[in-house]
C-alpha positions as CSV (number, residue, x, y, z in Angstrom):
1,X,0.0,0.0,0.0
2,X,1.5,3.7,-1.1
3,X,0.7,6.5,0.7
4,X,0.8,8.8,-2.5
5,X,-1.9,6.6,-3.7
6,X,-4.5,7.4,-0.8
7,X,-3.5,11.0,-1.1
8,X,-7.1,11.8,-1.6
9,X,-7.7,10.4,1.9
10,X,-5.3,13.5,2.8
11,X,-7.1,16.0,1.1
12,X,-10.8,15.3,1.8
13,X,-10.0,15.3,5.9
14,X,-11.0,19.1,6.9
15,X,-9.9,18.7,10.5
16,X,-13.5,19.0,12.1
17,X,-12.2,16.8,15.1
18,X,-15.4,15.1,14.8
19,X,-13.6,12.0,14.9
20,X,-12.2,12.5,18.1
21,X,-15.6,12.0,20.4
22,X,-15.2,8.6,18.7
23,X,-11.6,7.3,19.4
24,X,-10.9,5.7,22.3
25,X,-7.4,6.3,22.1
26,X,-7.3,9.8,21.7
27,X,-10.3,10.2,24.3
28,X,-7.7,8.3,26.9
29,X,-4.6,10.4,25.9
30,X,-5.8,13.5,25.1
31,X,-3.1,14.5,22.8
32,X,-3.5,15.7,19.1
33,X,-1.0,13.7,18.0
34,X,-3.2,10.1,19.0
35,X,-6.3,11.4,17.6
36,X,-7.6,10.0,14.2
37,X,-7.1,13.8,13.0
38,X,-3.5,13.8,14.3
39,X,-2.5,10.7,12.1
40,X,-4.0,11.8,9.3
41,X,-1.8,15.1,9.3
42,X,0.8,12.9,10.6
43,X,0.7,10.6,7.5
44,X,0.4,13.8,5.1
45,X,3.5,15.4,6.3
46,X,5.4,12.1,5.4
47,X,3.7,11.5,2.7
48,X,4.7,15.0,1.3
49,X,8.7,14.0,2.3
50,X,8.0,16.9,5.2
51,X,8.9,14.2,8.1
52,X,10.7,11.0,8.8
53,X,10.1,8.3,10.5
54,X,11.4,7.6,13.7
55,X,10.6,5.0,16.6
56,X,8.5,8.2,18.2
57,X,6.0,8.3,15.6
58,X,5.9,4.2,14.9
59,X,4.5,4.6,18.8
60,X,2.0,7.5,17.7
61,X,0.7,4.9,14.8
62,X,1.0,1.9,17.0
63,X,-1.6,3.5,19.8
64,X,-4.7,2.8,17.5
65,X,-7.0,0.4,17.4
66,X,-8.0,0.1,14.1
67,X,-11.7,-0.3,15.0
68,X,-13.0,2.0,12.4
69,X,-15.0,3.9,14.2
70,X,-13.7,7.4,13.1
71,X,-14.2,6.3,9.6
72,X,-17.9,5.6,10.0
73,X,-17.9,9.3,11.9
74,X,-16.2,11.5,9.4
75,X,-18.7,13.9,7.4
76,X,-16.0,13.7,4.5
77,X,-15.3,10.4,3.7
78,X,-11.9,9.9,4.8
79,X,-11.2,6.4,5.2
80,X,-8.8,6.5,8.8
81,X,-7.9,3.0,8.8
82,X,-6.7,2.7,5.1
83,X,-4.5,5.6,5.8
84,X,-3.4,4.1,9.5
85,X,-2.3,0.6,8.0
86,X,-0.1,1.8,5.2
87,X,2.2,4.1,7.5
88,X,2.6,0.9,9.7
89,X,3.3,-0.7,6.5
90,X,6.1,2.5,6.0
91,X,6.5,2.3,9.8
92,X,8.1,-1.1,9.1
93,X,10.0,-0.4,5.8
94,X,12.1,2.2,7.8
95,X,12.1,1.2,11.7
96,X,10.8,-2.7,11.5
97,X,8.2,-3.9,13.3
98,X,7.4,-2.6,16.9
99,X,9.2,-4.3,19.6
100,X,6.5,-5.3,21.2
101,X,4.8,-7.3,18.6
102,X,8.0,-8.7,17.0
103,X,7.7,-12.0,19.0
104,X,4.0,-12.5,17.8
105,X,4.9,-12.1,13.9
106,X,8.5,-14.2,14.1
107,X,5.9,-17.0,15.8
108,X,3.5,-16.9,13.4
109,X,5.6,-17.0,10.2
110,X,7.9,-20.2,12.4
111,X,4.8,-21.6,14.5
112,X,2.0,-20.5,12.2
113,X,0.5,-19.0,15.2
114,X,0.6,-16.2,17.5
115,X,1.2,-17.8,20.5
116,X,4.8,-19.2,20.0
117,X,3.2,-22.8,20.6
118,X,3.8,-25.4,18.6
119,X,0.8,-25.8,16.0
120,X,0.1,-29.2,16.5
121,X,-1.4,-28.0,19.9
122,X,-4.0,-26.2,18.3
123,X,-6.6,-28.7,18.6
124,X,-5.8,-29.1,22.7
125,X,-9.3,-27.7,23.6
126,X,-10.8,-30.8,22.8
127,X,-9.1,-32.2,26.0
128,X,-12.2,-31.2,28.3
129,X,-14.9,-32.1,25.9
130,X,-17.3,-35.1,27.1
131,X,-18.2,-37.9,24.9
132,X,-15.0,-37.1,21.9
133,X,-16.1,-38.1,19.2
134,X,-13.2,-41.2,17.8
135,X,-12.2,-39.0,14.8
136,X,-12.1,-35.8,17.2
137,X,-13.9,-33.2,14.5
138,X,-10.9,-34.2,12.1
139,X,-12.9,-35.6,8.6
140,X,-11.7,-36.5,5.2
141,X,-15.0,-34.6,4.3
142,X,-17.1,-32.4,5.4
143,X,-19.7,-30.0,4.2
144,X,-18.5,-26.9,6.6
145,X,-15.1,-26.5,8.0
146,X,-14.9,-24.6,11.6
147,X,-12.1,-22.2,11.8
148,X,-11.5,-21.8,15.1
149,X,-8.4,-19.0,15.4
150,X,-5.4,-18.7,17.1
151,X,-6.4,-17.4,20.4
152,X,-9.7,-19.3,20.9
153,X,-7.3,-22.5,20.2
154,X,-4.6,-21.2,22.4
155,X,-5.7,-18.8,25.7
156,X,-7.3,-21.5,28.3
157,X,-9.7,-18.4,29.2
158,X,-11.5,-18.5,26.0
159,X,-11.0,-22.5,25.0
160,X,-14.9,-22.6,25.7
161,X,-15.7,-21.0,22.7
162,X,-14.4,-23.4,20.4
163,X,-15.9,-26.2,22.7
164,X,-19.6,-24.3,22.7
165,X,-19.4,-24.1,18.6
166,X,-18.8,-27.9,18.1
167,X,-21.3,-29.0,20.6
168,X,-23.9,-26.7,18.6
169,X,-22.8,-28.2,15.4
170,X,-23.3,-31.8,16.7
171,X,-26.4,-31.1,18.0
172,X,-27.6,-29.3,15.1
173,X,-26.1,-32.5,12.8
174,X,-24.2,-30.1,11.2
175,X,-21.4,-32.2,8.9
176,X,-18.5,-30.2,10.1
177,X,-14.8,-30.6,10.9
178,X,-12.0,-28.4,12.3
179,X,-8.5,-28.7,11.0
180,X,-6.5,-28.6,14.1
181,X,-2.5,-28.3,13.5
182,X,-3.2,-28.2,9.9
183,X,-5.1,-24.6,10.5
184,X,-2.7,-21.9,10.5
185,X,-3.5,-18.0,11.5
186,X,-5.6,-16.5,8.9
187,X,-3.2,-13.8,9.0
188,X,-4.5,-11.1,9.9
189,X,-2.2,-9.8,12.7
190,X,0.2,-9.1,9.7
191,X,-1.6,-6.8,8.9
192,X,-2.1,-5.0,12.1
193,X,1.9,-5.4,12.3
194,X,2.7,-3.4,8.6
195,X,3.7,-6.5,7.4
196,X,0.9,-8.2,4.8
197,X,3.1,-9.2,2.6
198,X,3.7,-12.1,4.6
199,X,0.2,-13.4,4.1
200,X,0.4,-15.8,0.8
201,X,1.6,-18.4,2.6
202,X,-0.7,-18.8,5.2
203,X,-3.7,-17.9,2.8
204,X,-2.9,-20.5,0.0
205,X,-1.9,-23.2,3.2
206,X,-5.4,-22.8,4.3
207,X,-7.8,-22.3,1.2
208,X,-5.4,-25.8,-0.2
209,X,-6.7,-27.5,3.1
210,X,-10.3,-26.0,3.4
211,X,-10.7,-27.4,-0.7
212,X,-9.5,-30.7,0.2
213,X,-12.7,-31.6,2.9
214,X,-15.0,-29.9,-0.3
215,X,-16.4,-28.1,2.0
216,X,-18.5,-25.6,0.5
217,X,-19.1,-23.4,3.6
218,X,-16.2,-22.2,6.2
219,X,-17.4,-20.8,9.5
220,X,-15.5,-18.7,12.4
221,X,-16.3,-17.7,15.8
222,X,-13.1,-15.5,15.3
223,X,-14.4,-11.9,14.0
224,X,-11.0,-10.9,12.7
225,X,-10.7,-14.2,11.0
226,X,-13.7,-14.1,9.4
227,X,-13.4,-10.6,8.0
228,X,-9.6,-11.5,6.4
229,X,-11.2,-14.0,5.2
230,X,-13.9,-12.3,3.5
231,X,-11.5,-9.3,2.5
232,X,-8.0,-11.4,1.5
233,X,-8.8,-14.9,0.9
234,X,-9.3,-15.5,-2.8
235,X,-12.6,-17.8,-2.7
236,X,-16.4,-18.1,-3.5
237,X,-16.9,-20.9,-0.5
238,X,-19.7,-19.4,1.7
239,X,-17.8,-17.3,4.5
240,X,-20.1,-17.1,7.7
241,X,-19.6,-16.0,11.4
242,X,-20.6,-18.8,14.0
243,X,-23.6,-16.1,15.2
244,X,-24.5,-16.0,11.3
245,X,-24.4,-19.8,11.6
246,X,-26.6,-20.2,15.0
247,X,-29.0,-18.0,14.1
248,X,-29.7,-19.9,11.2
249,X,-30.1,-23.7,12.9
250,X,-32.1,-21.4,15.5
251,X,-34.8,-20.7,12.8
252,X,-34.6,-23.7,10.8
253,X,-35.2,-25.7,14.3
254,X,-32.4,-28.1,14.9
255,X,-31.9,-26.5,18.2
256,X,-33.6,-25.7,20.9
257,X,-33.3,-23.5,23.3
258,X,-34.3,-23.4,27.0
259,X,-35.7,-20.5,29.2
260,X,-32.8,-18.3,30.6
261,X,-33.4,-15.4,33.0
262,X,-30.7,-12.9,33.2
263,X,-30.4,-9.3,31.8
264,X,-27.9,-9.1,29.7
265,X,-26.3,-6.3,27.2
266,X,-24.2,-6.7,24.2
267,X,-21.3,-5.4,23.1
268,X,-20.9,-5.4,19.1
269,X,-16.8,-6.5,18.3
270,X,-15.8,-3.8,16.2
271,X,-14.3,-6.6,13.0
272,X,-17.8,-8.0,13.6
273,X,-19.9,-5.3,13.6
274,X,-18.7,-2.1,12.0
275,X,-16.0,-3.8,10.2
276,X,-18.2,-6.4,8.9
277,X,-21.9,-4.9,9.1
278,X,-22.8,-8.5,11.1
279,X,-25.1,-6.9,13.5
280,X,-28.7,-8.6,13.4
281,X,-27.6,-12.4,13.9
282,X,-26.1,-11.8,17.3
283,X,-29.4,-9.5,18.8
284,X,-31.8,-11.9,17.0
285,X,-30.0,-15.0,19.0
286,X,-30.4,-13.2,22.9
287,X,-34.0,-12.4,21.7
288,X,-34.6,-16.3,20.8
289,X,-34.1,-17.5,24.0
290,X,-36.9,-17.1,26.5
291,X,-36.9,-15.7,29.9
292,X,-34.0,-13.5,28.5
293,X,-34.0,-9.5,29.3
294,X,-31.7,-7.7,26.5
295,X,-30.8,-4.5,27.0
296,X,-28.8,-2.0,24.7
297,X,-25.0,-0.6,25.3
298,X,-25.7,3.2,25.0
299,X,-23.4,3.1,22.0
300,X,-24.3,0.6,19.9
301,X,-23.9,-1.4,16.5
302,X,-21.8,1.1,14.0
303,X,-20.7,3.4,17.2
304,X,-19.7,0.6,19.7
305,X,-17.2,1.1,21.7
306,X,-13.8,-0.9,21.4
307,X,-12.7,-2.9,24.0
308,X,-8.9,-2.1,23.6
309,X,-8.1,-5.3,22.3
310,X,-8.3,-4.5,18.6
311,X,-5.2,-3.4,16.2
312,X,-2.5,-5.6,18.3
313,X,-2.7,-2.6,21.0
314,X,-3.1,-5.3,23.6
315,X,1.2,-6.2,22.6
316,X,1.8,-2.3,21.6
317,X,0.6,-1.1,25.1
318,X,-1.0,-3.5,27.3
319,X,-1.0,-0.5,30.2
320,X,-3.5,1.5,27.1
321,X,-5.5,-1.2,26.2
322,X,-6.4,-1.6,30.1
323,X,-7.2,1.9,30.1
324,X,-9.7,1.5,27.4
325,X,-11.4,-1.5,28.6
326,X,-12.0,0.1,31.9
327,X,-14.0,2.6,29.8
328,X,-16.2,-0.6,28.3
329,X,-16.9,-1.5,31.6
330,X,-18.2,1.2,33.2
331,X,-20.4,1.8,30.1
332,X,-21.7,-1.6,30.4
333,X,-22.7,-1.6,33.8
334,X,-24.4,1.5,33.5
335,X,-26.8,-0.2,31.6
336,X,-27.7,-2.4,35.0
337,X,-27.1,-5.8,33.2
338,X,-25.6,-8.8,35.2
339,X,-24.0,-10.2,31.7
340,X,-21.9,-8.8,29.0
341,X,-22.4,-10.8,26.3
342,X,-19.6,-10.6,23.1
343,X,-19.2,-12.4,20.0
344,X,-15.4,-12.3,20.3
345,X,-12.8,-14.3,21.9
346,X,-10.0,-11.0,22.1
347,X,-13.6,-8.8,23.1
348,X,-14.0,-11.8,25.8
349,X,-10.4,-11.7,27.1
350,X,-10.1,-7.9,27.0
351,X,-13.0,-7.6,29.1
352,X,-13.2,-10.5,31.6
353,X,-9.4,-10.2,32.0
354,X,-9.6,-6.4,33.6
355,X,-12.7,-7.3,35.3
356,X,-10.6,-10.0,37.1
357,X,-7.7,-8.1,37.9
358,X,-9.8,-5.2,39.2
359,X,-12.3,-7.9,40.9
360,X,-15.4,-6.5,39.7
361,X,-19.2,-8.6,39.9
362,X,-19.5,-8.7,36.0
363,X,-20.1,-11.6,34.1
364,X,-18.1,-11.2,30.8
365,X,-19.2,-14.3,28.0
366,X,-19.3,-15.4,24.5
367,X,-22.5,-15.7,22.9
368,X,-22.1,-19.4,22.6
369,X,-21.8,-19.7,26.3
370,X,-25.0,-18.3,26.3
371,X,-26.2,-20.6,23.8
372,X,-25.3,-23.8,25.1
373,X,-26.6,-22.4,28.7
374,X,-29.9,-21.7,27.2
375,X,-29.7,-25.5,25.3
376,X,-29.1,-27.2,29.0
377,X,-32.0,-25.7,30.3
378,X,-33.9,-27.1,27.8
């Protein structure tokens, strides 16, 4: 990506600072120079040869979250996060990749993750799961292939997502199979990082294995993975997002679903919502199970709030990202719910993991954990 051919982007921005009621970031740091306004000025200068790069500004440019929310808020048109990723691409040409999230990018191009495990332990989740099926979800065909991600596979807090989504599709008789250590990362944090480039590899590697199930339908309960997928992945299999996928046995009947009563809010992932536009599946599961009391976030679908665990902030500046999450929380729990329900496994582990560490009385869960609650009381 060249900056001189976004210059447009540049020109339309006419510094109405509109985008910064909407940044998280900059509403945290209160500095110009982190605003969506700032970096847009920022990547002009350089742009014009008027400023070089240095390990200050690849900080500036690494303290964003890429959650597009001053793009949907700009009166002009200026699209923020097109301009943001190519000066981390630049970023990286001239000062290399941030310190911080050097380790995660040398272990996914080695380990073909991001969690410098070795990738045969991707499929470990299955461990706790009752009743393993002999062949373990692995198939030599299947009609849909679950892509399950690399921190849903990897981070013990979030391992019952991946467990939730199987036991749906097997109760659903869903022909399905996950590829364990033969799925590698979609790519996507090489993006975040500056460095797509990288990506071929890991795209072709899992398109070649996808094709060979002939599968004709790929679901994720990872937002990011789904939307690099839909974006980057040259393909015309069905791409669908595990709420996408629920919501569909829901009204076709498969499942059922028990009465549940809790209030509970949700909180739209930004790749999922305003990245994607997926916005209706989610709400229109809560609403199918009975007994359930669903109240809105005060901002909501297209001007959610991030958690602070988009845009690989969480590696750049975990201190930030707490910072921001502390924000979601006190927005949620103005709204008087008991349960914060997500769609995300970084959204889940942003959220419960300060809510731990500051010992708050919030229940922070993925919407499948609400599913399969709702299916036991059935």
């Amino acid at each position: 990506m060249i900056l001189n051919e976004i210059a447009n982007e540049f020109d339309q921005c006419i510094k109405c600072g509109l985008c910064l009621a909407t940044c998280p970031v900059g509403k945290t740091l209160f500095l110009e120079k982190y605003t969506p306004r700032g970096k847009v000025q920022l990547a002009k200068r350089y742009a014009a040869g008027d400023l070089e790069i240095s390990e200050h500004y690849r900080d500036i440019f690494a303290k964003c979250l890429l959650c597009g929310a001053c793009t949907v808020t700009c009166p002009s048109g200026v699209d923020q996060k097109t301009v943001f990723l190519a000066m981390r691409e630049e970023i990286v040409k001239k000062q290399g990749l941030h310190p911080n999230v050097e380790a995660a990018v040398t272990s996914l191009l080695v380990n073909h993750n991001i969690s410098d495990e070795d990738n045969s332990e991707r499929g470990d989740w299955r461990d706790d799961i009752r009743d393993l099926p002999e062949h373990m979800y692995e198939k030599e065909r299947a009609d849909v292939v679950y892509f399950v991600g690399c921190v849903a596979s990897f981070f013990p807090m979030v391992q019952s997502i991946p467990r939730n989504m199987v036991r749906i599709l097997q109760l659903a008789s869903v022909d399905f199979a996950i590829l364990a250590g033969e799925e590698w990362c979609c790519g996507f944090p090489l993006i975040g990082a500056g460095a797509p480039g990288e990506m071929k590899a890991l795209m072709d590697h899992n398109l070649e294995k996808v094709k060979a199930l002939g599968a004709r339908e790929v679901a994720f309960s990872c937002p990011s993975c789904y939307r690099t997928w839909k974006e980057h992945y040259p393909t015309d299999l069905k791409l669908s997002h595990s709420t996408q996928v629920i919501e569909r046995l829901i009204k076709e009947g498969p499942i059922s679903l028990g009465e549940l009563r809790e209030t509970v809010t949700y909180h739209d992932p930004c790749d999922l919502g305003r990245n994607a536009g997926v916005f209706d599946a989610p709400r229109e599961i809560l609403r199918s199970i009975p007994g359930l009391t669903f109240v809105e976030l005060a901002s909501n679908r297209n001007q959610s709030i991030c958690c602070g665990g988009g845009g690989n902030l969480e590696m750049a500046d975990a201190a930030l990202s707490g910072r921001i999450a502390q924000n979601k929380i006190e927005e949620v729990r103005q709204t008087g719910a008991d349960i914060v329900v997500t769609a995300c496994q970084q959204c889940v582990r942003t959220i419960k993991g300060k809510v731990r560490r500051e010992k708050l009385d919030l229940d922070v869960v993925d919407i499948t954990d609400m599913v399969v609650r709702s299916i036991s009381h059935g």
